[in-house]
Each structure stands twice: as structure tokens, then as C-alpha cells.
Residue, then its C-alpha position, 0 to 999 in steps of 0.5 A: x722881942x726888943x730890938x735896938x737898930x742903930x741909925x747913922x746919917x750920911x751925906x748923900x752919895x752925890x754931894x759934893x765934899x768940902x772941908x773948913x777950919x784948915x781941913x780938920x772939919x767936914x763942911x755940911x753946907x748944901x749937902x744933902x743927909x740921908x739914913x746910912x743905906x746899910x743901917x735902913x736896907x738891912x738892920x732896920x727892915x730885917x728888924x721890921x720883918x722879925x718883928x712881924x713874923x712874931x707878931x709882937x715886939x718893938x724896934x726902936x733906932x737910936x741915932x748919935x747927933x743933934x737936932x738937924x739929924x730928926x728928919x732923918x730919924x722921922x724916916x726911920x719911924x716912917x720906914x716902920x720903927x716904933x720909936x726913936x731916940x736921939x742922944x744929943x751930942x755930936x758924932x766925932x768918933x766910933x768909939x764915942x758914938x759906941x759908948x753913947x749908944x752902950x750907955x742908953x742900951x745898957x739897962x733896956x733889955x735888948x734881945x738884939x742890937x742890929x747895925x748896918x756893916x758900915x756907913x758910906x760916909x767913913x766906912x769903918x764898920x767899927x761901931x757895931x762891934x764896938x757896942x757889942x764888946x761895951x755891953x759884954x754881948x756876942x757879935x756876928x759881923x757883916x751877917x746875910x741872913x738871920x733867923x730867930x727861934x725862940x731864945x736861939x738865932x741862926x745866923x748866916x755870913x759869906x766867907x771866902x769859899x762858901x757860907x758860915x752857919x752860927x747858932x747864937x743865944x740871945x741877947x746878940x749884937x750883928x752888923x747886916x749885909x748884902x742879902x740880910x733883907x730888901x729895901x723898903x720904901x716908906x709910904x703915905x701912911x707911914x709918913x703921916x705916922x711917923x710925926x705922931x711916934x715918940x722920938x726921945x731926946x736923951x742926953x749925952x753920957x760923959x766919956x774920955x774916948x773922943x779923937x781929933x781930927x788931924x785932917x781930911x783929904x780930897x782924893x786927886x783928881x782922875x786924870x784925863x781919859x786915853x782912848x786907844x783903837x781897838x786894833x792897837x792892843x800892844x800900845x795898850x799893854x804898853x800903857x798899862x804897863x809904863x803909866x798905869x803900871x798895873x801889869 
């Protein structure tokens, strides 16, 4: 079984965010980048898993950026993927990474396409589906559990009320959720392999589809704490009520 697991880099969830060029681009310097955490905890190690309970496979990570994204890459690899590749051009939007994803799989014979539901960084959660419908594949969003027996995966996803069973034939696109597998932290080993597996550089396919940014920005600042004593509830509901205005 061929699987393609899609990697995004991500600002670490403590840097601090700033923009330049009038607020229309994100500031990257002294921010510290890391593998979107819904791309490595749970597309990339369910990939990992069903590869070894099959014996026999291959996973490899495809990743939209330039050079300054390879030692996030090389994590992936060091995590257990057999090879990576980067296609050089620079992410700008869902849709453009989309399409340069789509472009590379289109002919690879993928039977499964996993992504993590969303990055951390823009939360869109678009990409997966997005490269699903480029490639005319079935696409199961935000799944928690996925199975494969044969040609046939068995698929589960939270709904409102309870869980929804999906029987799927392969090939299948999905983007993975909480509960989809558990995060595995590479070791040793792994490292030290990961500089030996072949990360291969492709270049960017044309498209039309790429926004611009308008503008970014900063969310407001919170404001002060108020601490009210336990034995005034009614100022309490009162400022919920008048300032907090969520009652």
C-alpha cells in the first residue's frame, strides 16, 4: 500500500506573531517552525501504523515550501517515513498548495492520501478536501479511526450524538482527528536515518489559483483581570451581564 501523507510547517505555538510589509506578510524572523501537529500525531503515525500491520508499503510526505522548510521534513523521516518530498514553491494559499500537491500525486498510484484536519497556524482545514476533489478521489473529513482490509477501509468520524461508520474503496483521501492514533516521538535511531532518506526536490507546476493577502491582523489585547470575592455573586452577574455582556 502507497501512502502519501501531507506535511505542513507551522510557527510554534509560543512564538510571538508579527507581520511587515504594511501587515500584508507574516514576519518569520525569530520564530521558531514546527511539523503541523495534526499532520504528524495523526496522518503521519496512522500511516506509519498501517503500514506495519501490513508489512509491506510506503509512506511518503509531500511538503509545499522552500529550503528553510527541510529540517522540518527530515522530522517526518525521522518519525518513520520512507522518503519525502518538497515542491519548491512557496505556500500562499489552500488551493495553490492544493494543486501542487494534486500535480505531483496525480500519476503515483496512491491508494491513500492523509492530512491532518487542519494546521495551527491558518486553521482552514481546506487542503485535504481540496486535493481529494483535484484528483476526482472520495474524502472523509475530520476522521477518528481508520482501518483497511484489503482494497475496502472502514472509516470512523464524531458526529453530533454519536459516530459515523464509512465503508470506503481505495484509493481514498481523509483528513485525521483527535483519536485517529497517539504521538510518536522520534528517537536516535531514527534521527540518524532520517539524513540518509531521500528527500526529493520537485518543482513547482504552474497555476492561476493564488490569493493575496490583503492584510493580517493581531487579535486586541485582553484586557485587565477583575477579581470579585466569592461571597458578591450579584456584582458578579451584574458584570457579566453590563460588560462581559455574555448573560
Amino acid at each position: 500500500m502507497k501512502i502519501l501523507v501531507l506535511l505542513s510547517q507551522v510557527p510554534d505555538t509560543t512564538a510571538r506573531i508579527a507581520f511587515t510589509n504594511g501587515s500584508t506578510e507574516f514576519d518569520p524572523n525569530g520564530v521558531t517552525f514546527i511539523v503541523n501537529p495534526y499532520d504528524e500525531w495523526y496522518a503521519l503515525v496512522r500511516a506509519l501504523e498501517l503500514k506495519e500491520a501490513a508489512g509491506a508499503g510506503s509512506v511518503t510526505t509531500i511538503t509545499v515550501g522552500g529550503a528553510d522548510t527541510e529540517a522540518t521534513i527530515r522530522k517526518g523521516l525521522a518519525i518513520g517515513a520512507d522518503e519525502a518530498v518538497r515542491v519548491d514553491a512557496q505556500a500562499t494559499d489552500a488551493l495553490q498548495v492544493a494543486e501542487q500537491i494534486a500535480a505531483f500525486a496525480k500519476d503515483k498510484g496512491f491508494d491513500l492520501i492523509l492530512a491532518g484536519k487542519e494546521t495551527i497556524d491558518h486553521n482552514g482545514g481546506q487542503v485535504g478536501g481540496m486535493v481529494a476533489e483535484l484528483l476526482d478521489l472520495p474524502y472523509v473529513p475530520l476522521a477518528s479511526k481508520l482501518d483497511i482490509n484489503g482494497t475496502t477501509a472502514t472509516v470512523e468520524r464524531d458526529v453530533p450524538g454519536g459516530v459515523e461508520v464509512l465503508e470506503v474503496t481505495l484509493p481514498l483521501a481523509l483528513s485525521a482527528a483527535k483519536g485517529m492514533a497517539e504521538q510518536r516521538i522520534p528517537n536516535m535511531r531514527g534521527i540518524m536515518a532520517a539524513r540518509t532518506k531521500p528527500l526529493t526536490v520537485v518543482p513547482a507546476a504552474g497555476n492561476v489559483n493564488v490569493a493575496k493577502t490583503a492584510t493580517f491582523e493581531l487579535p486586541p489585547p485582553k484586557g485587565a483581570v477583575k477579581m470579585i470575592p466569592a461571597d458578591e455573586a450579584g456584582k458578579l452577574i451584574e458584570l457579566l451581564h453590563t460588560e462581559a455582556k455574555v448573560i
